[in-house]
ROGUKOL-869957 format. One line per field, with one value per residue: x, y, z of N, C-alpha, C in turn; residue number from 1. Coordinates in Angstrom, 2 decimals. Layout:
<rs>
n_u <- c(X, ...) $
n_v <- c(Y, ...) $
n_w <- c(Z, ...) $
ca_u <- c(X, ...) $
ca_v <- c(Y, ...) $
ca_w <- c(Z, ...) $
c_u <- c(X, ...) $
c_v <- c(Y, ...) $
c_w <- c(Z, ...) $
i <- c(NUM, ...) $
</rs>
This chain:
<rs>
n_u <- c(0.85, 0.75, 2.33, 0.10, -1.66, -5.44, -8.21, -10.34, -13.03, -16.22, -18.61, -20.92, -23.72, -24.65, -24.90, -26.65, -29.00, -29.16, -29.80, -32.32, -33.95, -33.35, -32.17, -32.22, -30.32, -27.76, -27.21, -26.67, -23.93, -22.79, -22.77, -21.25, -19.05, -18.81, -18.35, -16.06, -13.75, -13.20, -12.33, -10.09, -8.29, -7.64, -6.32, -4.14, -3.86, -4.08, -3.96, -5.74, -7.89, -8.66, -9.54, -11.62, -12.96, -13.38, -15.24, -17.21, -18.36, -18.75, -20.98, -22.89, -23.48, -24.10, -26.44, -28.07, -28.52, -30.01, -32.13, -33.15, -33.34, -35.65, -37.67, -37.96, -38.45, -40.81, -42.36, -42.16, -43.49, -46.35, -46.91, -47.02, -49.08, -51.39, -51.98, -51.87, -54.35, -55.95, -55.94, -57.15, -59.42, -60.14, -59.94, -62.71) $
n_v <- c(-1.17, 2.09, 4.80, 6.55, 6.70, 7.32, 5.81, 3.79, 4.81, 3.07, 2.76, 1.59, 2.05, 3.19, 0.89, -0.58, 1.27, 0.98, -1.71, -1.73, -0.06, 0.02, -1.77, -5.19, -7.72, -6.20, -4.55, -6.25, -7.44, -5.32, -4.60, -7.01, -6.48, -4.04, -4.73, -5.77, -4.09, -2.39, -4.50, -5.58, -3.63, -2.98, -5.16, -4.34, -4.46, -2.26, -2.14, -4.13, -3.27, -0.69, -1.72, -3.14, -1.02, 0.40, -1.66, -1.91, 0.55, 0.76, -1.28, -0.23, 2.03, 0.52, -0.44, 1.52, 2.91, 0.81, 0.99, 3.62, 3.68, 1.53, 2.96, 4.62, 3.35, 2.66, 4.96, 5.80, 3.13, 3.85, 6.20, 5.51, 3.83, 4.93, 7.53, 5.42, 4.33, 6.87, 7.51, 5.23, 5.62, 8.13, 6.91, 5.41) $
n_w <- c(0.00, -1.13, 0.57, 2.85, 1.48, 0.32, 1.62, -0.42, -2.23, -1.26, -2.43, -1.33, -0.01, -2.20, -3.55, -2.19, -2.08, -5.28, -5.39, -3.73, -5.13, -7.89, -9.76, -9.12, -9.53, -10.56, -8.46, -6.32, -7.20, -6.96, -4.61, -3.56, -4.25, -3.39, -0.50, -0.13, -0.79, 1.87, 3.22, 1.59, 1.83, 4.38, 4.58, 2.95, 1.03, -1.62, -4.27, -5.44, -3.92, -4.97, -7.85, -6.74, -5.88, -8.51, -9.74, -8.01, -8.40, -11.40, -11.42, -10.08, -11.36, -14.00, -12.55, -12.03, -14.64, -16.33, -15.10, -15.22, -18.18, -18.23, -16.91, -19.09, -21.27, -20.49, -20.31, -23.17, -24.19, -22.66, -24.04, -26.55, -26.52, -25.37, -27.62, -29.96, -29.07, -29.38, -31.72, -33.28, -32.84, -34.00, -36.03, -36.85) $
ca_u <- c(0.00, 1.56, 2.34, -0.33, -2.95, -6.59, -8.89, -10.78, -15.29, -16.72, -19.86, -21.81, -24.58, -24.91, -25.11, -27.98, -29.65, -29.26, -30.41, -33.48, -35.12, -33.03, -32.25, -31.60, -29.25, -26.74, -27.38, -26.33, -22.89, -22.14, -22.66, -20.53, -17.88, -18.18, -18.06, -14.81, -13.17, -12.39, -11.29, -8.96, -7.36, -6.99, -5.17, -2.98, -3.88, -4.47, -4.46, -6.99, -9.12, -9.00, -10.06, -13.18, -14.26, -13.47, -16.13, -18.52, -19.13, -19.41, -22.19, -23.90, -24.04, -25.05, -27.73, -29.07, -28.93, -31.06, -33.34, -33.79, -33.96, -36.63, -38.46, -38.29, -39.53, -41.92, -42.69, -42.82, -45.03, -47.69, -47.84, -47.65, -50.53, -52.38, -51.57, -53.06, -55.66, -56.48, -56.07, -58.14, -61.07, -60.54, -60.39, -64.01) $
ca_v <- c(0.00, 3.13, 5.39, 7.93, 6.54, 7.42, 4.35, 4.11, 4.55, 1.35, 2.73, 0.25, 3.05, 3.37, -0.56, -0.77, 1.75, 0.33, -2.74, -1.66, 1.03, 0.21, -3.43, -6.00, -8.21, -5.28, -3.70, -7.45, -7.47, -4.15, -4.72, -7.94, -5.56, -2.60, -4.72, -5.95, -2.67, -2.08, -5.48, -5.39, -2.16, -2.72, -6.29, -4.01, -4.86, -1.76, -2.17, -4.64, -1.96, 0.00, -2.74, -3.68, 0.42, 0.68, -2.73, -1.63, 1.45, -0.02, -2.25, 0.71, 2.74, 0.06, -0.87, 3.03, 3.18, -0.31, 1.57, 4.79, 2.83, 0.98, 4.01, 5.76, 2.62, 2.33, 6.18, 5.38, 2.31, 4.29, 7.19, 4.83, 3.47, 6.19, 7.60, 4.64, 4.69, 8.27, 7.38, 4.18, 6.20, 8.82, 6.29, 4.75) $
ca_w <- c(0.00, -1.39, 2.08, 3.09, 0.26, 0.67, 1.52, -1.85, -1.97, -1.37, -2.68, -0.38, 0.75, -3.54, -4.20, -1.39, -3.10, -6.61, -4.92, -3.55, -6.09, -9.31, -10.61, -8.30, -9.50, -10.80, -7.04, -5.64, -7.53, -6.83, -2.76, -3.24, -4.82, -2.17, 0.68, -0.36, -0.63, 3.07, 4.08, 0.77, 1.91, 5.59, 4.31, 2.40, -1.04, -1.91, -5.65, -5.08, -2.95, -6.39, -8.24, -6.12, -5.90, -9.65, -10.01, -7.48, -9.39, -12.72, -11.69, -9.93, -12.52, -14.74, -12.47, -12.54, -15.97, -16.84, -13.86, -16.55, -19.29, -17.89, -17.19, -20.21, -22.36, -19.94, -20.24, -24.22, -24.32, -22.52, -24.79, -28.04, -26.37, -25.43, -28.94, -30.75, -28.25, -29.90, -33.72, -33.30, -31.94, -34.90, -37.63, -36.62) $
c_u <- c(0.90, 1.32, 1.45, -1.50, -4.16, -7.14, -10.04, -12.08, -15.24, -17.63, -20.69, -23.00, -25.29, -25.32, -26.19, -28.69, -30.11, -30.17, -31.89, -34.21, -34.67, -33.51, -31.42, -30.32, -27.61, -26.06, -26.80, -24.77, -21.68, -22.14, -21.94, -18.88, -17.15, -17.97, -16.76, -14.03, -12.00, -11.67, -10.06, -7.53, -7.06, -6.21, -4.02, -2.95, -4.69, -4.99, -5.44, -8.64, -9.68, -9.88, -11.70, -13.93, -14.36, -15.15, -17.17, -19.08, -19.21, -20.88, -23.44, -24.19, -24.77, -26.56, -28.76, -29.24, -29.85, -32.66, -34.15, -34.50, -35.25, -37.94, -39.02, -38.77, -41.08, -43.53, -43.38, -43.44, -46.32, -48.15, -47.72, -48.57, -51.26, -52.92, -52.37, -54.27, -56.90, -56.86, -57.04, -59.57, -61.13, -60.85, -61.81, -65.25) $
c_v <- c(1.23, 4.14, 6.95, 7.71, 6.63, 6.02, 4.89, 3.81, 3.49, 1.67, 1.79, 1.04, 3.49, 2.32, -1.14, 0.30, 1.48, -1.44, -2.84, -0.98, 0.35, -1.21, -4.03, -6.85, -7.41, -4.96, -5.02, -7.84, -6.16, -3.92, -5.81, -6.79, -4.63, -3.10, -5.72, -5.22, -2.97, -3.32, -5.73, -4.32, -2.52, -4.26, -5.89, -4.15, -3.89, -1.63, -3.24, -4.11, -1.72, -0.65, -2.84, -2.43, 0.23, -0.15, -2.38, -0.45, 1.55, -0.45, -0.99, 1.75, 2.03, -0.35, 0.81, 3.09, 2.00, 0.64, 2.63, 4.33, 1.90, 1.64, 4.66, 4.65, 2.03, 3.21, 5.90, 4.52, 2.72, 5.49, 6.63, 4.63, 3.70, 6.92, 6.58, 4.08, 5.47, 8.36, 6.12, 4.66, 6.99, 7.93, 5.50, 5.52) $
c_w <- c(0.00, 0.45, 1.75, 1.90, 0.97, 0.52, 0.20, -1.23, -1.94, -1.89, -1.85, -0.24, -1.46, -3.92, -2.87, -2.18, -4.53, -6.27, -4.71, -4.78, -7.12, -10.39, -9.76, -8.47, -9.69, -9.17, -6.23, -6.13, -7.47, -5.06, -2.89, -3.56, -3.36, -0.81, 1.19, -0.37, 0.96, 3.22, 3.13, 1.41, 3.38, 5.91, 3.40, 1.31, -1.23, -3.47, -5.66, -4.26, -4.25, -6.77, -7.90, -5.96, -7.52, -10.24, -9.31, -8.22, -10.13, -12.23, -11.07, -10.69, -13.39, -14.63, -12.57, -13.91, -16.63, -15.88, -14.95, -17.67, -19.61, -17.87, -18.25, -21.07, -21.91, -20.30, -22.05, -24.76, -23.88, -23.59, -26.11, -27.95, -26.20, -26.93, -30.08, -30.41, -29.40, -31.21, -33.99, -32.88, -33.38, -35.98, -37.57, -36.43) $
i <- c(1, 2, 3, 4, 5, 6, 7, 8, 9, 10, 11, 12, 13, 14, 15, 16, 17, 18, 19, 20, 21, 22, 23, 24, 25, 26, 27, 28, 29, 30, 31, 32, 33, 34, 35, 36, 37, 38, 39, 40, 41, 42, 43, 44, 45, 46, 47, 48, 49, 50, 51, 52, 53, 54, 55, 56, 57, 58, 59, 60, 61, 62, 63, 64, 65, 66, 67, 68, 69, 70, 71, 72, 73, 74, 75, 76, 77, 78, 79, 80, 81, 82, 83, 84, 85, 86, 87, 88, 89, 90, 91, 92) $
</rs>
């Protein structure tokens, strides 16, 4: 461990979050990640700390972004369907 290095995010408090609201399984690989972190770093494998923040916040981002994504085709299947709701009423 380089001397005087900052202990790296675990994100953990981000990959419970992603867990609960977002997409579960993402949010379940990204808390296996962050709660590896500390015990990496205070065994001295710091480049392994890295590592496991770098991975925990991959997967939590990825799980926010399947979370959006989810939303917004959610957001545009209702107004296609509203939409041809509207044009199926005019053409009759």
């Amino acid at each position: 461990m380089p001397p005087g290095s900052p202990r790296p995010k675990n994100w953990l408090v981000e990959s419970i979050l992603v867990t609960l609201f977002c997409c579960l399984p993402f949010g379940i690989v990204a808390i296996i990640n962050a709660a590896s972190v500390n015990t990496k770093y205070d065994a001295g494998d710091y480049a392994g700390a890295q590592e496991a923040s770098a991975q925990a916040g991959k997967w939590v981002k990825y799980g926010l972004y399947a979370a959006i994504a989810q939303v917004a085709l959610g957001i545009i299947l209702s107004v296609m369907g509203v939409f041809g709701g509207m044009m199926s009423g005019l053409a009759s």
